[in-house]
N, C-alpha and C positions, 0 to 999 in steps of 0.2 A: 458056588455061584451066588450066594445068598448076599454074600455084601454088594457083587454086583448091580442084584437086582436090585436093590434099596439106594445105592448111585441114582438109577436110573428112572426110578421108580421116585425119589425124588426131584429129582430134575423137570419132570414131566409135572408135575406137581405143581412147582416153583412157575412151568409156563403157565398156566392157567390163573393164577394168583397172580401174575404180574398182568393178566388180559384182562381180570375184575379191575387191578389196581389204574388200569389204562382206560377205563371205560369211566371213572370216574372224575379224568381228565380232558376226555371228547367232548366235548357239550358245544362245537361248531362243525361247519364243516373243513375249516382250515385244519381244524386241531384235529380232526378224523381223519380225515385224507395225507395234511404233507407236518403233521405235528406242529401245527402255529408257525410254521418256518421258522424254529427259531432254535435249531440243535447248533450247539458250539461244534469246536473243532475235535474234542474228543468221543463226541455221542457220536457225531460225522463220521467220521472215518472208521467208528467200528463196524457201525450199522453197512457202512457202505460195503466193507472187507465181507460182513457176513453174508450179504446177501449176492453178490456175484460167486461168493465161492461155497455154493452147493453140495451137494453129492458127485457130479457130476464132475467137480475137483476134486474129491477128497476120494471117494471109491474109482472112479473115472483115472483119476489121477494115477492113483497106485496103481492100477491097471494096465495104466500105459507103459509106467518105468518097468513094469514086470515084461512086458512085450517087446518094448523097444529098448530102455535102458535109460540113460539120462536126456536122452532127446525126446523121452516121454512126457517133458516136461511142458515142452512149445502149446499144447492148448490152452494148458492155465497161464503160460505166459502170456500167449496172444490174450486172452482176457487182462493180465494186469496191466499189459501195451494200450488196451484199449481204454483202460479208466483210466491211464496216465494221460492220455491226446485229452480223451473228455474234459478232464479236470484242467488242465492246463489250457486249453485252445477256448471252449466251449461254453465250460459249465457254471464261470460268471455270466454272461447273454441271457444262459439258459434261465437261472436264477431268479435273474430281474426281471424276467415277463412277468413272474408273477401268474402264471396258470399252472393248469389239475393236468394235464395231459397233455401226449405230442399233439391231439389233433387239434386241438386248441391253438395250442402254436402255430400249427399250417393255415388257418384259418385267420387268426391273427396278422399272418405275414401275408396271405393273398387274396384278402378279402371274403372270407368265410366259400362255405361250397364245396370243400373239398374232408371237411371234416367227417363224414357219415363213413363215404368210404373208405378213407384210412383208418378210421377208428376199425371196422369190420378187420381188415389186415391186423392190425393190432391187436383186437381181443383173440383170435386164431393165434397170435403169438403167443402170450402172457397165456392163453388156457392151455394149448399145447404142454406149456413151460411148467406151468401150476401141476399136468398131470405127469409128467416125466420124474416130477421132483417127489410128488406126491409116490409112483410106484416104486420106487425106492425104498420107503418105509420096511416092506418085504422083506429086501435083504436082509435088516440092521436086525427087525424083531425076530425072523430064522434065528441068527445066529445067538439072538439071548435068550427067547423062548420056544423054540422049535416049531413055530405060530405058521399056521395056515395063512397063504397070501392073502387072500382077501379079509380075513379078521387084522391080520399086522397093516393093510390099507387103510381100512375102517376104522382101528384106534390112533396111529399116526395121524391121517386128516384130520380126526373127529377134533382131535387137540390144534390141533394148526389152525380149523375154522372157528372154533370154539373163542380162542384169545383174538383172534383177528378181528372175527364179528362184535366182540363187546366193547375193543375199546381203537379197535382202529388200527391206526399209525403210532399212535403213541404206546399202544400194547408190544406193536411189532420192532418198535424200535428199544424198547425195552428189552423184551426177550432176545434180538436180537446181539444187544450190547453182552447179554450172557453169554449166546453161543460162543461169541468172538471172545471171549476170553474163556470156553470150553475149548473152542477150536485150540485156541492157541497153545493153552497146558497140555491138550491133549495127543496133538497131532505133531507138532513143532518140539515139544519140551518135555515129553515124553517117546512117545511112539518111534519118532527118527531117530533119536541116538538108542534106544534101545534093539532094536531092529539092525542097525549099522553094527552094534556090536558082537548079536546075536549070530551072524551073517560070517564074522571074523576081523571085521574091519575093514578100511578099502583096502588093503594089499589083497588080502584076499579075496574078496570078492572079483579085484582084475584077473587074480589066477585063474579062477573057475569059470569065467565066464568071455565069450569071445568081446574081440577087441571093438565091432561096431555098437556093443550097448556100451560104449565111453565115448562113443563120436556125437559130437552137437549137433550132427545134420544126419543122424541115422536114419529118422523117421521118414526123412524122405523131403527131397524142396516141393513139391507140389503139393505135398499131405501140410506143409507149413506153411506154404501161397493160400491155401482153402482157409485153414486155421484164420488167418491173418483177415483174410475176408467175412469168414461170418463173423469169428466173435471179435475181433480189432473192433471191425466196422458196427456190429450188433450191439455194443457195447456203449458205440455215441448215437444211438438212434433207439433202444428199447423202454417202454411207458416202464417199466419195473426198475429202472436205472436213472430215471430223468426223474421218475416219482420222488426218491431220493433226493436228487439234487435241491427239487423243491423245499425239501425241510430245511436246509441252511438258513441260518440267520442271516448269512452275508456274501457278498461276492468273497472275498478271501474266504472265510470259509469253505465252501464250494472248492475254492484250486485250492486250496492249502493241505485240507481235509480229506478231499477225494487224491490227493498226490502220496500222501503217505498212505491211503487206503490201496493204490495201485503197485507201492512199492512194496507193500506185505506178499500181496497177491503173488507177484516175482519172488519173493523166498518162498512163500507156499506150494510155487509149482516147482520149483529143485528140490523141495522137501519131501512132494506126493514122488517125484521121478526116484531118488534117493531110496524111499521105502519099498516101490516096487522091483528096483534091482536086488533089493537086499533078501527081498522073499523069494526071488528067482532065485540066488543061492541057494538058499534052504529047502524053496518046494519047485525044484524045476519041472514036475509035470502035473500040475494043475490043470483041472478037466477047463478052467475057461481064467483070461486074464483076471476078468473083474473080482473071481473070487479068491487076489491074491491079501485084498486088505482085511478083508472077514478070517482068512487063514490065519495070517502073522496076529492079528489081535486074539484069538480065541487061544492058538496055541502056545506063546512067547511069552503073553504077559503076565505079570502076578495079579493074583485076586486085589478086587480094586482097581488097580491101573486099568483091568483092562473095562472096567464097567465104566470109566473116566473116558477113558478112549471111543468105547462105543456112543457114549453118550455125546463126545465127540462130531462123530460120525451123524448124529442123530441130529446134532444141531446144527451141521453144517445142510440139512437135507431139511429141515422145517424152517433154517433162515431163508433160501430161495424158492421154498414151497407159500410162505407167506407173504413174501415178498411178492413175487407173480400172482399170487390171489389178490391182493388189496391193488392191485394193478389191475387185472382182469374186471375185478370188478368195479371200481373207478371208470373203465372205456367203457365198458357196456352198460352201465347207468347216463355217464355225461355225455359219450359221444355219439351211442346209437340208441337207447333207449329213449332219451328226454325229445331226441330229433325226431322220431320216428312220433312219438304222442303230440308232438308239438307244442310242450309244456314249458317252454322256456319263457318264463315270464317278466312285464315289464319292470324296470327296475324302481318305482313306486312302488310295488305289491310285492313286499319283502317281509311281511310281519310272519313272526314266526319261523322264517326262512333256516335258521340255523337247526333248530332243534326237527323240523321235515329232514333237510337235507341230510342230517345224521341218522335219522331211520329210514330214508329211503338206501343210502350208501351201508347200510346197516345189512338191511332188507338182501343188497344183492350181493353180499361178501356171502352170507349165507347161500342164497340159490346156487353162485359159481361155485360154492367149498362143494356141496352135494352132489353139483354136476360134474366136477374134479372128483370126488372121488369115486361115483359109479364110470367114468371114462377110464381109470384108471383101474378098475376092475377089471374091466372085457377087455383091454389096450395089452398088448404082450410084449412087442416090439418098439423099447424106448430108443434105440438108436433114431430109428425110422421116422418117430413122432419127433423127434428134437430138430434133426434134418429140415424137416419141412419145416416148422416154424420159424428156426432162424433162415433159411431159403425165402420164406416167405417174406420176410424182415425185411432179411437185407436188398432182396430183387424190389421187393414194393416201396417201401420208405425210405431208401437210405440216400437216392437221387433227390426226389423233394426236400428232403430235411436239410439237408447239406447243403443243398442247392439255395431254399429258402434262405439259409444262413449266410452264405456268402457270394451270391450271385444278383443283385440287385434285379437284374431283365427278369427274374423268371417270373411267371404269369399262373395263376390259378388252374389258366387248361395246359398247361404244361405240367404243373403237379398232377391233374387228375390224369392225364396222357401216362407220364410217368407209371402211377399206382397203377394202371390198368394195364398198362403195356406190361409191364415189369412182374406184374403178380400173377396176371395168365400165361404170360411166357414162359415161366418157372414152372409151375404147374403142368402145362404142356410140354415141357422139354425132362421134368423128373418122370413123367409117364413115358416118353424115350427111353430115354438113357436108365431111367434107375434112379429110386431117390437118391441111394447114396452116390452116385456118383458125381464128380465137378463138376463138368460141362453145367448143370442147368443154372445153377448159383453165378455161372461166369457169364454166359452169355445172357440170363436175364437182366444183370444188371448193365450191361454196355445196352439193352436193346431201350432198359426206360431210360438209359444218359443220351439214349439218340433221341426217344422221342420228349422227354424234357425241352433239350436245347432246340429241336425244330420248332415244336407247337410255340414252344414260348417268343420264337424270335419269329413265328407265322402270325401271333394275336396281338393284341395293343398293350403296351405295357400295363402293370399294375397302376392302378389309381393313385396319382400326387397324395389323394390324402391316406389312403390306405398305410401306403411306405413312411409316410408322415408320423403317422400313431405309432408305427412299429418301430421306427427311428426312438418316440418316446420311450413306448416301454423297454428297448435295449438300453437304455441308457437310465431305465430304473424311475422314470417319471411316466406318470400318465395311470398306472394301475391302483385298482381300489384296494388301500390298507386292509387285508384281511386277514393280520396277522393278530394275535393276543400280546397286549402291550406291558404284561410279564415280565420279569426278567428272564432273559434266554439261557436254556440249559445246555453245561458244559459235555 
């Protein structure tokens, strides 16, 4: 295991040096938070790839194909389904507002007032997120160093807050650009076809295995309606996804960028279903699905390969762990923090402004890594904690957002109607039924699309000037340049 370890043990290495190298590039808050907005089309689409697809696809992933078979596939789908709509429908508008977060936008589109409380929704999301990706780590360092859960917590995070906090966005999109080409050699260009062959090939794997793990609707329509609804819909509505968007230099960018980032995604989750069938061959009775991708790596690959592959694994679980942190902590500095002190100041009183706002966003990357990783300590059950987050998501924000974006009538008490109907209804219907169960996620959201379109067509429309400015900034006029006048990186 010794070259293994030295893989990996370098790799980790490499993240912290690219976090120093990234902190030497933050020195605003544009360049801290969305990296000067000015990532080309290939930093775009990596960063983009890395950060939606997690642990959550990559061990998640294989877990499924091991259980279901190739229709294992549909959760990582419905996520690349969902960066495809973003990218294509969305994620120019998004772009040219030219803001740090959704609530900004809600705020932006209906006259401020609604941002405290969606940001709250928000940051419950993105920490949720940050801790799910975060307990993860456990797995990966089990299987390389036979590490006690909470030490394999503790140095996973400590390195994910570590590069996050020193140089931002521009650290994470670095490290990230790594993973995505970790991910890729490791998981896609190694691990699938060795695995597939290991297995016998597919004739053989049809032989040995019944005929619904080759059916594309094994998993069930309603388990792929659910699918479709959180992460489709989670996908064009999450501050860890939109924060992204943010860094594009350009509208093309943005759809061109995020489109081949969604098309990866779609081979990635044939790939994760792919590997899980193939270890079904080999280890048909595995004590639990998830540990069929830890299995096939530790005992199939050759020395190296598989320290590659873990490593793999490792960075597909610190690009969404960091991702949802510098998110986490971005909403809870600008959207309930600064409101809550009432420190948002005139825009005269800017001296200094840059080099504050990078150690105040400094400041809380840190506090949220600490409180991520002591949650993630005591926290046992990641299904449950993922559940409610995107529940909370999609039942709270995903009626305003949408709504905002293409519904000219809707009204500020219609958005706050929305988050509040929508967030406690879910809430109160997952204490029903069951987190995991549908029901809450379906009927929260038809109950804030009711009360959206009431309140909103009960109150006076939005302000002529309001819709006015918003009209500007979609159309990419009216926002304060705060981007570095750089040339933009590829």
């Amino acid at each position: 295991m010794a070259v293994d370890y030295t893989v990996i043990v370098v790799y980790l290495a490499g993240m912290l040096a690219m976090g120093w190298w990234g902190m030497r590039r933050a020195k605003s808050k544009s360049e801290f938070l969305v990296a000067g907005r000015r990532l080309g089309p290939m930093m775009y689409s990596g960063t983009m790839a890395a950060i939606v697809l997690g642990g959550a696809s990559t061990i998640g992933g294989v877990g499924l194909g091991y259980q279901y078979g190739l229709s294992g596939a549909w959760m990582v789908f419905t996520i690349g389904l969902g960066l495809l709509a973003l990218s294509v429908f969305f994620s120019a508008r998004i772009a040219r507002l030219k803001v740090y977060t959704v609530s900004e936008m809600l705020d932006l589109r209906y006259g401020g007032r609604s941002g405290l409380i969606s940001g709250v929704v928000m940051w419950a999301y993105t920490l949720m997120l940050a801790v799910t990706s975060t307990i993860a780590y456990a797995t990966i360092f089990d299987v390389l160093f036979d590490m006690n859960r909470t030490i394999a917590i503790i140095l996973g995070g400590s390195i994910v807050v570590a590069y996050s906090t020193l140089g931002g966005m521009w650290s994470i999109t670095l490290t990230d650009m790594v993973q995505f080409v970790v991910k890729t050699i490791g998981v896609l260009l190694l691990l699938l076809p060795i695995a597939v062959i290991k297995a016998g090939g597919f004739s053989e794997m049809k032989a040995k295995l019944p005929t619904e793990y080759f059916d594309p609707l094994g998993i069930g329509g309603e388990t792929i309606f659910t699918y479709v609804l959180i992460y489709t819909f989670g996908m064009l509505i999450g501050q860890d996804i939109w924060q992204r968007v943010f860094t594009a230099r350009s509208d093309k960018v943005a759809r061109v960028g995020g489109t081949v980032a969604g098309t990866y995604c779609l081979v990635y989750a044939v790939a994760g279903a792919v590997i899980g069938t193939a270890a079904k061959v080999m280890y048909p009775k595995l004590p639990s699905a998830d540990a069929a991708f830890a299995t096939i790596v530790k005992d199939e690959l050759p020395i190296g390969v598989r320290g590659l592959v873990l490593a793999a694994a490792l960075a597909a679980v610190m690009s969404t762990s960091s991702g949802a942190l510098i998110a986490c902590a971005t909403v809870a500095n600008n959207d309930i923090w600064s409101r809550l002190r009432g420190a948002i100041k005139p825009s005269g009183q800017n001296a200094d402004e840059p080099h504050d706002e990078v150690k105040g966003n400094r400041l809380f990357i840190l506090i949220m890594g600490v409180a991520t990783i002591c949650i993630a300590i005591a926290l046992n059950n990641v299904v449950e904690a993922l559940t409610v987050a995107y529940n909370l998501l999609v039942a709270g924000l995903l009626v305003p957002i949408l709504g905002g974006l293409l519904w000219k009538r809707g009204t500020v008490a219609g958005a706050l109607a929305a988050v509040c109907v929508g967030g406690l209804s879910v809430i109160g219907l997952m204490w029903g039924y069951g987190i995991l169960a549908n029901e809450p996620v379906y009927y929260g959201l038809l109950l804030s699309l009711a009360a959206f379109v009431i309140v909103s067509l009960a109150t006076r429309p939005t302000d002529a000037a309001v819709l006015a400015t918003w009209r500007e900034r979609l159309a990419g006029r009216g926002a304060e340049a705060d981007a570095e006048p750089a040339t933009a990186t590829q």
